[in-house]
N, C-alpha and C positions, 0 to 999 in steps of 0.2 A: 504494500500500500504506500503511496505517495505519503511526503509529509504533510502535504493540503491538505489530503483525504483525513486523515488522522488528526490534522487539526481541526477541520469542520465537521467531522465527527463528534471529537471534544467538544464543541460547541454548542450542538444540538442539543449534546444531554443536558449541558448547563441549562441551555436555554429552556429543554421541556422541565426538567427538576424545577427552577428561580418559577414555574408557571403553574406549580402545584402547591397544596397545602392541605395543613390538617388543624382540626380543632380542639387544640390541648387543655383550655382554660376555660373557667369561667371566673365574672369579675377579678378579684386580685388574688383569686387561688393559685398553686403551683402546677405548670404542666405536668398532666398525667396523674394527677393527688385527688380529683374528683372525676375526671373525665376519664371513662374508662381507653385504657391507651389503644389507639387502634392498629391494626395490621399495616399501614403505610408509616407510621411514624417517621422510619428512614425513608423509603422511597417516594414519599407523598401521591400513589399513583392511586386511582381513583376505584372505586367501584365501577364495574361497565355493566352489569345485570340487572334488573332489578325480582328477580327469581331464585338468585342466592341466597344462601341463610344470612350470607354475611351482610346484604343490605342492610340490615337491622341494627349494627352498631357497627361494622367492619371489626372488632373486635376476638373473632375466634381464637387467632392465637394469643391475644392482650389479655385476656380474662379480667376482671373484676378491678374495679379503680378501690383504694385502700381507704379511700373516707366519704363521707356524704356529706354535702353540702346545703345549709340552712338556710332558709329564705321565707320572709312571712309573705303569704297569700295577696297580692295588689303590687308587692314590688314590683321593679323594673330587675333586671338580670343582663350580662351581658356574657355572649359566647363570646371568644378571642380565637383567629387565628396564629397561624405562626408565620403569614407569611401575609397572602390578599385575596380574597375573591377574584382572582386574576381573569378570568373566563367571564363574558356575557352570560347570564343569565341568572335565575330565579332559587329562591328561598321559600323551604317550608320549614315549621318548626313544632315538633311534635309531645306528646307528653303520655305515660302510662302509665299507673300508680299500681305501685305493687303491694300485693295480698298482704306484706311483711317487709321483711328487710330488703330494702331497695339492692343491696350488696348479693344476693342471691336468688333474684328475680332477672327469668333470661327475658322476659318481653314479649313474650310469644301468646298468641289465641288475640282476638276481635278487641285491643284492650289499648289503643292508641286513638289519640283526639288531637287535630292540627290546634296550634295555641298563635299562630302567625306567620306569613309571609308574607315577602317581597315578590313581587309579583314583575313582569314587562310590560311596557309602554310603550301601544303601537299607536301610529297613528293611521285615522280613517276614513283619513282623506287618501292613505297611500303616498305623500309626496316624501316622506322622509320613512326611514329604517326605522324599526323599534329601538327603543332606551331600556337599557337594564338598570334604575337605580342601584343595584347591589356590586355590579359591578366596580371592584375597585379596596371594597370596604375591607378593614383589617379586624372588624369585629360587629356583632350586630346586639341591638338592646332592644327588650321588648318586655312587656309585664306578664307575670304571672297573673291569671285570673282572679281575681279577689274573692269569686265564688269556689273555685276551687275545692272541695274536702281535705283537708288538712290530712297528712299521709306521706310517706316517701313514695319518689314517683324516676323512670326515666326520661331525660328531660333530650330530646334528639332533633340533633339539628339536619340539615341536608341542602347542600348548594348543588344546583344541578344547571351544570356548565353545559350549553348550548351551541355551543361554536364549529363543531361538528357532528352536529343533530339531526342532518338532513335525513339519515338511514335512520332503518330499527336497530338499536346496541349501539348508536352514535352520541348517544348523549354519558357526560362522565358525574357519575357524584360523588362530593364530597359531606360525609357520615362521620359524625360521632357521638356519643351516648355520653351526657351529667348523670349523677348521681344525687337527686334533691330530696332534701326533706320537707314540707310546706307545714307551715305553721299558721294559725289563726285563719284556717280556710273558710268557706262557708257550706253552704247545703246545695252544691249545685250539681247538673246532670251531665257533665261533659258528653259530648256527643258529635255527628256521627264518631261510632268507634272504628277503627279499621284493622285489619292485621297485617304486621309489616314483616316478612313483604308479602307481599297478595294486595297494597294499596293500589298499587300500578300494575299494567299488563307490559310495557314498553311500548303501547301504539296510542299513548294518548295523544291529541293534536298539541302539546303541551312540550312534552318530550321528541317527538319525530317533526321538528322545526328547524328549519330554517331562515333566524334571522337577517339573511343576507340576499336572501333569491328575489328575484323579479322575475315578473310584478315583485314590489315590494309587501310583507305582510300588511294586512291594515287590522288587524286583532290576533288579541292572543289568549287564551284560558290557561288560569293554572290549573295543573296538575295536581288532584289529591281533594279531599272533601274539604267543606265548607271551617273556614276558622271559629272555633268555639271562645268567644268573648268572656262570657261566665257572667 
């Protein structure tokens, strides 16, 4: 191999690695100390199925984050990346409360309710591309329902990177699983529930997008049920 070859090889990786990320933190907790640590940690390489078990937290080989994190019911909360939303597109943000100890609850059965997303920005008139607000962001905040049931829950985020979306299995996500405890919740019905994964088929018009084709988009649905306010 040429030395070019080798060094724009080199490059590449830089440049696809400096274009991934993961979700270690929340507020001013320590990476990986609440967030259960996920299978990319090193390579930041995304999820591409959404029919894996691992959708659910990317988590298999990470197992269990070593403490839970406190937060009363109405706050605001903030995921941290460790790098940027670097990729166009969209945020969902989910939440499932466990029977007991949120540290031995795998997540699994009809038992996830969306708590917030970022959603695209087309327009439709068609004369401009869609806008990703998310795009960019090095961490997102949003509140805990105030109605919420007071309970340890997992608290999972999901940035689902668009940019090469246009096929089925084109779109990349990036998953990771808090560990919450909610305090002073109230009596409310979180709802619709979903099971993760089984939320998604991969052919929603949401995910199998492209923001770049023309005609230009002029709408866009997110993906996933309805955000539960409380």
């Amino acid at each position: 191999m040429h030395l070019t070859s080798v060094v724009a090889a080199g490059l590449l990786s830089v440049s696809t690695v400096s274009a991934h990320y993961c979700w270690p933190a929340v507020d001013n907790t320590a990476d990986w100390n609440v967030v259960r640590r996920t299978d990319n940690f090193e390579t930041r390489n995304p999820v591409k199925s959404v029919t894996e078990a691992n959708f659910r937290c990317f988590n298999a080989a990470g197992g269990k984050a070593p403490n839970v994190y406190t937060i009363a019911a109405g706050n605001k909360i903030t995921f941290k990346t460790d790098n940027q939303l670097y990729h166009p597109g969209v945020v969902n943000v989910y939440m499932a409360k466990a029977p007991g100890n949120v540290v031995d609850f795998d997540g699994s059965g009809n038992v996830w309710f969306k708590v917030y997303q970022i959603t695209a920005n087309a327009d439709p008139s068609g004369t401009n591309y869609p806008t990703f607000p998310a795009e960019g962001l090095k961490e997102i905040t949003f509140t805990i329902p105030k109605n919420v049931p007071s309970g340890q829950y997992l608290l999972r985020t999901e940035h689902i990177a668009l940019h090469d979306a246009y096929y089925f299995g084109g779109a990349q996500y990036y998953i990771a699983c808090a560990q919450i405890n909610v305090t002073g919740g109230g009596s409310g019905n979180p709802g619709p529930l979903v099971a993760i994964p089984g939320v998604y088929t991969g052919r929603e018009p949401g995910i199998i997008f492209d923001p770049f084709s023309y005609p230009k988009p002029t709408s866009y649905i997110q993906p996933g049920p309805a955000v539960w306010t409380g």
